[in-house]
RODO-2510 file (C-alpha; in nm, 4 decimals, decimal comma):
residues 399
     n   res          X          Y          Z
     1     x     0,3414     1,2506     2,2567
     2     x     0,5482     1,0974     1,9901
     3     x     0,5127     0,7973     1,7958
     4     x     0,7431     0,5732     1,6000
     5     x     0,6219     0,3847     1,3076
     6     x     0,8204     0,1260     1,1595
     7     x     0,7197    -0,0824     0,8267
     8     x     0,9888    -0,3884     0,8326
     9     x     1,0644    -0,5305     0,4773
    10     x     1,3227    -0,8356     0,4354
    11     x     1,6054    -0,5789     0,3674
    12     x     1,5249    -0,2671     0,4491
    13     x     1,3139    -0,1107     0,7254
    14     x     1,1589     0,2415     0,6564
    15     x     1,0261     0,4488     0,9455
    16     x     0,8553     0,7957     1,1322
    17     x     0,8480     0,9677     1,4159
    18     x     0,5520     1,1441     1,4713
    19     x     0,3895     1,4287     1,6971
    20     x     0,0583     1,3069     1,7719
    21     x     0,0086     1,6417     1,9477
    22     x    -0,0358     1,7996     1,5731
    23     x     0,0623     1,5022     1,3886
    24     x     0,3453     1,5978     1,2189
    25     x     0,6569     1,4291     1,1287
    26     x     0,9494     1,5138     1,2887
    27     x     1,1754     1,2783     1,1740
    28     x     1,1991     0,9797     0,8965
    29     x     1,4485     0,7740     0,7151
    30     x     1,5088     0,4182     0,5691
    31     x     1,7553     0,1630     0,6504
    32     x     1,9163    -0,0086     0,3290
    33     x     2,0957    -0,3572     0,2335
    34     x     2,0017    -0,4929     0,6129
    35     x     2,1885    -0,8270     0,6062
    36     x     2,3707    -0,6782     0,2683
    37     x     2,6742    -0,5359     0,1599
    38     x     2,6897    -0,1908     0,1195
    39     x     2,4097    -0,1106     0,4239
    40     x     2,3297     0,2066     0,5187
    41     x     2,1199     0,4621     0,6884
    42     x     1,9491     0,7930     0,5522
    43     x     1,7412     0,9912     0,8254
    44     x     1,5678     1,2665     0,7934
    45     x     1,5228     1,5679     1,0229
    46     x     1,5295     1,9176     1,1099
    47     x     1,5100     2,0017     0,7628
    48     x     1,8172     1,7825     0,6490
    49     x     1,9354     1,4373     0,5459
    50     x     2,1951     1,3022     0,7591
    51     x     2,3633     0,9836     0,6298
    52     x     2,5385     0,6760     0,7991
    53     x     2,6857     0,3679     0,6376
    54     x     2,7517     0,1075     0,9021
    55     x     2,6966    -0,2656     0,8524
    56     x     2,3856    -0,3550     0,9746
    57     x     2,3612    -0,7487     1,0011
    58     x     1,9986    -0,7890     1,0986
    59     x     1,6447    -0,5512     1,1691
    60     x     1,7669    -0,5350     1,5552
    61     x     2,0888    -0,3287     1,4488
    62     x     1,9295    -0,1348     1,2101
    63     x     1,6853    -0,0283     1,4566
    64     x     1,9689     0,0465     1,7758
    65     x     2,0635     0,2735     1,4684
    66     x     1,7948     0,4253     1,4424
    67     x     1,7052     0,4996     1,7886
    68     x     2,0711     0,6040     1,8287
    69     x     2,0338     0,8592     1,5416
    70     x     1,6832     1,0057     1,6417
    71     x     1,8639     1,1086     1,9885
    72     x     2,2144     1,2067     1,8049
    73     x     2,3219     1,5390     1,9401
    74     x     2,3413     1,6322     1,5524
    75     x     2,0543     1,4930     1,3985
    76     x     1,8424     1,3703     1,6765
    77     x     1,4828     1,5208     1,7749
    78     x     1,4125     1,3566     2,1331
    79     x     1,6502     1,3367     2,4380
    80     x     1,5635     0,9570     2,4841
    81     x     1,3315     0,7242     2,4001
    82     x     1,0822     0,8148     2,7466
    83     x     0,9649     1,0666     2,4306
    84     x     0,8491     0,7743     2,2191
    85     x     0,5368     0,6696     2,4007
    86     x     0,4343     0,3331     2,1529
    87     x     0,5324     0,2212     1,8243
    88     x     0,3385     0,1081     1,5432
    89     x     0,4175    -0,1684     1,3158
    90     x     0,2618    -0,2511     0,9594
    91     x     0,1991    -0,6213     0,9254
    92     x     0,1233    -0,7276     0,6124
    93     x    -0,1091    -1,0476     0,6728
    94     x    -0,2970    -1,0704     0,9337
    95     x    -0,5235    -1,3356     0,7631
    96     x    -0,8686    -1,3600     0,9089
    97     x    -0,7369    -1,3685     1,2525
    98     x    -0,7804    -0,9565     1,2805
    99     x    -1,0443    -0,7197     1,1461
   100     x    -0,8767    -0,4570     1,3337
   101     x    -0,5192    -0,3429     1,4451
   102     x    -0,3904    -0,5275     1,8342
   103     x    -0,1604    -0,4281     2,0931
   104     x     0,1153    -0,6820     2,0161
   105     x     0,1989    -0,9589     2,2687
   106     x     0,3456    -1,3844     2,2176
   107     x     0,0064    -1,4795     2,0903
   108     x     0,0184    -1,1786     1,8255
   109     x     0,3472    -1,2741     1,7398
   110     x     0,2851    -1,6666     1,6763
   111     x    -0,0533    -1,5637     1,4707
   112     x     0,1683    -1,3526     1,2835
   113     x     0,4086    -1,6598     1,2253
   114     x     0,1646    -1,8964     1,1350
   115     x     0,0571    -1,6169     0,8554
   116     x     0,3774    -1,5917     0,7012
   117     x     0,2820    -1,8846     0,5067
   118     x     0,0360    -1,6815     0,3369
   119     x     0,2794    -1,3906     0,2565
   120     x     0,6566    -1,5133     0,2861
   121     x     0,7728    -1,2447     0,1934
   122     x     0,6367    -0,9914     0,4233
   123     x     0,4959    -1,1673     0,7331
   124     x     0,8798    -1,2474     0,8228
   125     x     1,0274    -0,8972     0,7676
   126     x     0,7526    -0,7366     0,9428
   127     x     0,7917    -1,0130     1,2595
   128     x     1,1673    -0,9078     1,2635
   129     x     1,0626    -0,5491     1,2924
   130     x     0,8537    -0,5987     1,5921
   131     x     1,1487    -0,8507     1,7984
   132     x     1,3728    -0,6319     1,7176
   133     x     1,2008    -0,3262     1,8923
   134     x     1,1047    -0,5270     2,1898
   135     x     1,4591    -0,6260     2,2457
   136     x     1,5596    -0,2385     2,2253
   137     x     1,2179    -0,0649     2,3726
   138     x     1,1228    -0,3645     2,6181
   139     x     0,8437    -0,1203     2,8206
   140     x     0,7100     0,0420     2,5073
   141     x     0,3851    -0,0657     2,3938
   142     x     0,3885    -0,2016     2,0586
   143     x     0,0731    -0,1950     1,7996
   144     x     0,0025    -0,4446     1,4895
   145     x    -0,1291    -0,2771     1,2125
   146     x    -0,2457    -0,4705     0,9531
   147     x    -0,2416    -0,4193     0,5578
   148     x    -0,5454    -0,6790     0,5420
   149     x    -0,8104    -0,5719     0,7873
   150     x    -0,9792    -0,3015     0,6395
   151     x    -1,1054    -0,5822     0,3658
   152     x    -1,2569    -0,8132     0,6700
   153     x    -1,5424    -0,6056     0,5895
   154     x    -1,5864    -0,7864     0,2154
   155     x    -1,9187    -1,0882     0,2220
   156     x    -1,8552    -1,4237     0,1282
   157     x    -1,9159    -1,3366    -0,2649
   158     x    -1,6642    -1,1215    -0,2785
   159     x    -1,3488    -1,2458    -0,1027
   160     x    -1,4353    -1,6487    -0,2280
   161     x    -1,3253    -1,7925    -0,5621
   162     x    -1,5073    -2,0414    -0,7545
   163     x    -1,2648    -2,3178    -0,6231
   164     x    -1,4162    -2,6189    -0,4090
   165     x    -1,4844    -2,4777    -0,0812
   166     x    -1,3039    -2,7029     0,1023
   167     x    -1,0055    -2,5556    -0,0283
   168     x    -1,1244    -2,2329     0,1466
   169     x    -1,1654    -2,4133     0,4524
   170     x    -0,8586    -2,6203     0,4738
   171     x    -0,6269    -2,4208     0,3375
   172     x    -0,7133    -2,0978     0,3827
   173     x    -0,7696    -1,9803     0,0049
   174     x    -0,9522    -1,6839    -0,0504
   175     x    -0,9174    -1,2941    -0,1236
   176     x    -0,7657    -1,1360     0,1199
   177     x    -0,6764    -0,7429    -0,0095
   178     x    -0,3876    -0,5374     0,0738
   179     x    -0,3148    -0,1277     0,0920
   180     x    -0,6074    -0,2015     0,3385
   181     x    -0,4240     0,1780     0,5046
   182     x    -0,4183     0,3623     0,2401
   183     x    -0,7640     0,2867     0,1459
   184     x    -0,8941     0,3272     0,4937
   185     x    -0,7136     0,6915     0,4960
   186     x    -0,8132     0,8495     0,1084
   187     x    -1,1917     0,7506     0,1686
   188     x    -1,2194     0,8842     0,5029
   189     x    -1,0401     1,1902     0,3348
   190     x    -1,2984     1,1778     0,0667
   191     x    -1,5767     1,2014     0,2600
   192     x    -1,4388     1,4634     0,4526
   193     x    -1,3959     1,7030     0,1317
   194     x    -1,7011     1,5715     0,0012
   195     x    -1,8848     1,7287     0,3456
   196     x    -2,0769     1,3665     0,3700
   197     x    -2,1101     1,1577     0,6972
   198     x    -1,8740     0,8427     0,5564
   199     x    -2,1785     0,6334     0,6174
   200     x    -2,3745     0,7479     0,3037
   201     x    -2,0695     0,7726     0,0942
   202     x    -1,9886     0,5496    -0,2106
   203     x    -1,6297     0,5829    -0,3193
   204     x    -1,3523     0,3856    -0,5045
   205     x    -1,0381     0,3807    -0,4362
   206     x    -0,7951     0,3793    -0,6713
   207     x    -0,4171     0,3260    -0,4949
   208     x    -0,1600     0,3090    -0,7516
   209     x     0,1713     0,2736    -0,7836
   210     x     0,4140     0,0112    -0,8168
   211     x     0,1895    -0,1866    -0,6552
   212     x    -0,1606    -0,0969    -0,7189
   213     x    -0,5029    -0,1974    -0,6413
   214     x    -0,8623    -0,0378    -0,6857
   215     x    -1,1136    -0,0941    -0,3024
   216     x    -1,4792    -0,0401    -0,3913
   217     x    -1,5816     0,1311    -0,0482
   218     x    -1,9488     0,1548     0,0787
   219     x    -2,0228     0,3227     0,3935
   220     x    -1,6555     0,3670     0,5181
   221     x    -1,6139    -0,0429     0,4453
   222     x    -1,4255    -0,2367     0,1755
   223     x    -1,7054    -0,4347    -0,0032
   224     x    -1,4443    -0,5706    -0,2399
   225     x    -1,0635    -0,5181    -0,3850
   226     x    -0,8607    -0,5989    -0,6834
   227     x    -0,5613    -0,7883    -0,5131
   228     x    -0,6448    -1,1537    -0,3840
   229     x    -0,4968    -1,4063    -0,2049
   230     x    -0,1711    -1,2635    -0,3068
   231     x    -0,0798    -0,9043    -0,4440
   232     x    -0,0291    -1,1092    -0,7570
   233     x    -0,3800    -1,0641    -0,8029
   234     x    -0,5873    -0,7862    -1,0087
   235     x    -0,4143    -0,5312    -1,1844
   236     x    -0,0911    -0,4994    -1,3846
   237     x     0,1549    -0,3704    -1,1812
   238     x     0,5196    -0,2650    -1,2244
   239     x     0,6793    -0,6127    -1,2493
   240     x     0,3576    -0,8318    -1,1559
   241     x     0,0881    -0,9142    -1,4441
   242     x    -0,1865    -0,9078    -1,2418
   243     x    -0,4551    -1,0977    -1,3134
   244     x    -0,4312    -1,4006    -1,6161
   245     x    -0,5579    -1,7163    -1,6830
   246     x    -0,4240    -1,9597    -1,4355
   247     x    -0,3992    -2,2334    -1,6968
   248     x    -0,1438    -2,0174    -1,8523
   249     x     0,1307    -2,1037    -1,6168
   250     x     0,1439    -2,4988    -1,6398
   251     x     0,1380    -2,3766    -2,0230
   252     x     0,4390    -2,1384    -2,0158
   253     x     0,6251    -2,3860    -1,7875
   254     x     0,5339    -2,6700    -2,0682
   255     x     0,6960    -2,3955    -2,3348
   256     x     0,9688    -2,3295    -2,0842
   257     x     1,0704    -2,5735    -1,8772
   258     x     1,0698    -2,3743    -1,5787
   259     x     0,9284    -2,4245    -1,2197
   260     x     0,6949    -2,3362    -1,0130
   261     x     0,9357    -2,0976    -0,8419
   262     x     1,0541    -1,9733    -1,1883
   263     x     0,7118    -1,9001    -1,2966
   264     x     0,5919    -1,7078    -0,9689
   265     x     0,9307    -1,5319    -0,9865
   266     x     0,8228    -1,4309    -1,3727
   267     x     0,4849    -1,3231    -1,2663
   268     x     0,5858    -1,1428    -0,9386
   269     x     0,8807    -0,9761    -1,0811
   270     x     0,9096    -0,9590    -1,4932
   271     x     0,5677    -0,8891    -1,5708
   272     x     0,3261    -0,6011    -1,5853
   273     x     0,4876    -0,2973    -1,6632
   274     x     0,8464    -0,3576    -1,7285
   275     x     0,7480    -0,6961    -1,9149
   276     x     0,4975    -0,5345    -2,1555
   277     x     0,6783    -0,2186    -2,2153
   278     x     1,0447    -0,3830    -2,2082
   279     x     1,2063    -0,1082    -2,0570
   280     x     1,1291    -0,0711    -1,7263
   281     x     0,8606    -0,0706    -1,4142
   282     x     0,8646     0,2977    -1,3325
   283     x     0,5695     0,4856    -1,4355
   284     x     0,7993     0,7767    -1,4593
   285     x     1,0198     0,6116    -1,6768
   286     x     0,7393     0,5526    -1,9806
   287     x     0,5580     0,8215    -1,8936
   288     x     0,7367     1,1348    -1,8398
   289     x     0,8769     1,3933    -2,1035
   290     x     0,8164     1,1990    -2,4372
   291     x     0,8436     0,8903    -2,3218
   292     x     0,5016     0,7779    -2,4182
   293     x     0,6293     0,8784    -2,8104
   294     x     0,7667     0,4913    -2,7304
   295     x     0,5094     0,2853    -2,8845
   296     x     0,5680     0,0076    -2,6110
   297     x     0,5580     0,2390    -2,3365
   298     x     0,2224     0,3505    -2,4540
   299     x     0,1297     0,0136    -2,5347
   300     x     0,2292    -0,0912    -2,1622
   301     x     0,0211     0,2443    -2,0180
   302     x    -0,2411     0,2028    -2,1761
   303     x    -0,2912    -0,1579    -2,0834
   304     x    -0,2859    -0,0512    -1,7148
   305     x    -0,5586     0,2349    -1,7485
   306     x    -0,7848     0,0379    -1,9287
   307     x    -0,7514    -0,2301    -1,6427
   308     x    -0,7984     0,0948    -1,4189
   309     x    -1,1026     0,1568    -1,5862
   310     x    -1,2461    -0,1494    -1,6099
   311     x    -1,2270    -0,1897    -1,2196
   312     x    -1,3778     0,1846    -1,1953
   313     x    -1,6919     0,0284    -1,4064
   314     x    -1,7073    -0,2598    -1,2276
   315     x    -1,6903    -0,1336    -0,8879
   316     x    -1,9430     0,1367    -0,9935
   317     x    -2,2009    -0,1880    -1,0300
   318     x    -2,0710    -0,3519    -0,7296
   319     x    -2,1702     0,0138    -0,5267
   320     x    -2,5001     0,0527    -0,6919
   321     x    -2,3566     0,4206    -0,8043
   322     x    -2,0626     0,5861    -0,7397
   323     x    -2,0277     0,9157    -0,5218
   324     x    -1,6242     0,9732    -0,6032
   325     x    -1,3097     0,8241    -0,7350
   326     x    -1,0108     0,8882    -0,6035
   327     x    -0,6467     0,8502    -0,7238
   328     x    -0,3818     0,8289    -0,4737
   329     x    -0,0278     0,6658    -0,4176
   330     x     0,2832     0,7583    -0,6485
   331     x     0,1807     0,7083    -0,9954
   332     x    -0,2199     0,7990    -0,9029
   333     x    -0,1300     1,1274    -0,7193
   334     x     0,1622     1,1718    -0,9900
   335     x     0,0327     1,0585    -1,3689
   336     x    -0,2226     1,2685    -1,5687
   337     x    -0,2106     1,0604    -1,8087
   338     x    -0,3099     0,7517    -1,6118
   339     x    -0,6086     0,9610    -1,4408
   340     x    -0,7012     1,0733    -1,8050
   341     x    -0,6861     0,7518    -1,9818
   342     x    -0,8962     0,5551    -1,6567
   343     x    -1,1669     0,8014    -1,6565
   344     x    -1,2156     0,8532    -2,0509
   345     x    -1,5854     0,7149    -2,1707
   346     x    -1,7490     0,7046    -1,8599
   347     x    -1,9836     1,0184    -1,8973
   348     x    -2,2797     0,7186    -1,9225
   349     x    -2,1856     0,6697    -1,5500
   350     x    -2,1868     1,0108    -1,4625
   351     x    -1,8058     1,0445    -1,4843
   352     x    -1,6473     1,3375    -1,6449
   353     x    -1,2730     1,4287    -1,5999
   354     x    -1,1774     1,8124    -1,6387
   355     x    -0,8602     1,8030    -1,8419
   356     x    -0,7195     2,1066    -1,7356
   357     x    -0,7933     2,0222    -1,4252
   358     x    -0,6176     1,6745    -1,4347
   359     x    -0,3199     1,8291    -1,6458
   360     x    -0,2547     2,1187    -1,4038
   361     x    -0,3174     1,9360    -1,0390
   362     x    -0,1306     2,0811    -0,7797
   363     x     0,1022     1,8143    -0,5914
   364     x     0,1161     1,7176    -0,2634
   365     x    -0,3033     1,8614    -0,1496
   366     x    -0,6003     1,7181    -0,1906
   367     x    -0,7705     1,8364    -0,5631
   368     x    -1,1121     1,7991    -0,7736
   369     x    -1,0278     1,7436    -1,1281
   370     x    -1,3788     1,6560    -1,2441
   371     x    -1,5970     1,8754    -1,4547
   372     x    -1,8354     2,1193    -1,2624
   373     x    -2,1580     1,9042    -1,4235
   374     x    -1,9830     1,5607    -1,3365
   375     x    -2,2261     1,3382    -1,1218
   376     x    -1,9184     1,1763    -0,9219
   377     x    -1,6167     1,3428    -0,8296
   378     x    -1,2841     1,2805    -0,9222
   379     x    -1,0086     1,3250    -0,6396
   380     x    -0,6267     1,2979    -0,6393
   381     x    -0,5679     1,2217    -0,2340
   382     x    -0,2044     1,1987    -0,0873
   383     x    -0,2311     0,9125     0,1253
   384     x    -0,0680     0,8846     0,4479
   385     x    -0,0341     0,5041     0,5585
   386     x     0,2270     0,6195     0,8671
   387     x    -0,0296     0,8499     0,9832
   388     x    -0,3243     0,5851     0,9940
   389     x    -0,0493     0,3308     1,1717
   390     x     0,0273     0,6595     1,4307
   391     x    -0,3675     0,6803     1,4835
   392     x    -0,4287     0,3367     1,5384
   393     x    -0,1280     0,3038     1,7927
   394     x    -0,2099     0,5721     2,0063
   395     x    -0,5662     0,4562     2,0273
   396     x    -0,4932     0,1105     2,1243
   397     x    -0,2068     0,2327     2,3737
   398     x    -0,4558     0,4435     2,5615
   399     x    -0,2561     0,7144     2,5143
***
């Protein structure tokens, strides 16, 4: 039984097919510069990387070329697509019309329309994805998988803001949370290693990357997240600052005489990281070698590990104690000294990082990197987002 997983962005469209029968992957690959100049597809499979540049004017091309290329006499891995038995789709936003991922029909569809105007630029990639696969795959069931519905979980004082709550009401404002997969996946992980029933497990969840955001998780739920309404929100991220003051944007528009636009555009994309370090938004980039020896690359680190930490504390309070942290996504799975710095002066909490441990953690497996007499475990998951999509799909297609 083989799924397909597709996560649909506005230019690009990034997929899997997977064996649900061991769930491996036998086959991935990303479309590039849909709609642009210069498109092109790279697919992976039996063991190589097969490339094809071929204009690809919107999602329903790219994915014909996709489908075309997974049953390629050269590079393919099924015979047709009777082997693909449902596909999975990441949606972004699904508001707080779903707590849970649907098989996708018209209603789905509009509800996922109507939420674009909470993330435009998402909602309308990922609806693209989905019409373009029904207009290929008409018979194959199709499954909505949403970034925001492991965080319908969160109470009222967590995902409200101190705004009138009318505002909530009327226009929808609230926190909403995002990576809701990849949190879902690293804590059931956790509790797996940790040989607890997920029930009586406290664990935060620590997903960083490019974008990042920390998920305090109590009993297998999100009880709150970093990212908000937006994933403007929380931490300082490779081009977005996170959270600030809002009064500071009708101030730096005053100073600048920029709009609205201009200043979301700033925040979104010429902040955090590449902002504060002036040099770029990859981790790897001020971080690897001796590129911390650059005292704005440290500067710009450091900035986002203390924000790290301050989460971990806060979160810790939020839980009432803390079982285990876990790192996970590129730069969490990837940065030692991101781990180090976030987890430094917390052995009043019961948290104590094992240095040569952290410096010497094997890639790609699941790893302890606390000390032996830590109270709360320190974990650097992989996460797996595809696979959670795959799991979800196949339950909801009965298959």
């Amino acid at each position: 039984m083989n799924i397909l997983v597709i996560n649909a962005g506005s230019s690009s469209l990034k997929y899997q097919l997977i064996d649900m029968a061991n769930e491996s992957v036998i086959a991935k690959g990303l479309c590039e510069r849909i709609a642009i100049e210069g498109s092109r597809l790279v697919h992976k499979a039996k063991g190589e990387t097969f490339t094809f540049e071929k204009d690809m004017p919107n999602h329903t091309v790219a994915i014909k070329m996709v489908l075309d290329a997974l049953v390629d006499k050269k590079c393919g891995v099924i015979k047709d697509m009777s082997e693909i038995s449902a596909v999975g789709h990441r949606v972004v936003h699904g508001a707080e019309d779903y707590s849970s991922s649907v098989l996708i029909d018209e209603k789905v569809l509009e509800s996922c329309r109507v939420n674009s105007e909470l993330a435009p630029l998402h909602n309308p990639a990922n609806i693209m994805g989905i019409k373009a696969c029904m207009e290929v795959m008409p018979n194959t069931p199709m499954v909505a998988v949403f970034d925001t519905a492991f965080h319908a979980t969160m109470p009222e004082k967590a995902f409200l803001y101190g705004m009138s709550y009318d505002d909530y009401k009327n226009y929808r404002i609230r926190k909403y949370g995002f990576h809701g997969t990849s949190h879902m996946f690293v804590s059931q992980e956790a509790a797996k290693f940790l040989g607890k029933d997920i029930a009586d497990t406290k664990i935060i969840t620590c997903h960083l990357g490019n974008g990042s955001s920390i998920t305090a998780v109590k009993g297998g739920k999100s009880v709150d997240t970093t990212m908000g309404f937006t994933p403007l929100d929380g931490l300082p991220m490779g081009t977005r600052s996170g959270s600030i003051d809002p009064a500071i944007v009708e101030y730096w528009m005053q100073k600048t005489g920029k709009s609205v636009a201009d200043a979301m555009k700033h925040l979104n994309k010429e902040c955090g990281m590449l902002g504060l370090s002036g040099n770029s938004s990859d981790f790897r980039d001020l971080c690897d070698g001796n590129a911390l020896d650059n005292p704005r690359n440290k500067m710009a680190v450091d900035i986002f590990a203390y924000a790290v930490k301050r989460y971990i504390g806060s979160y810790t309070a939020v839980l009432n104690g803390v079982d285990a942290i876990v790192f996970t996504a590129g730069v969490g799975e990837n940065t030692e000294y991101v781990r180090q710095q976030a987890c430094s002066e917390l052995d009043y909490l019961g948290i104590k990082l094992d240095e040569n441990l952290n410096n010497n953690c094997p890639r790609g497996q699941i790893a302890d990197i606390a000390t032996a007499d830590s109270k709360v475990r320190i974990l650097v998951i992989p996460t797996n987002e595809e696979l959670v999509i795959a799991r979800e799909t196949k339950a909801l297609a009965n298959l």
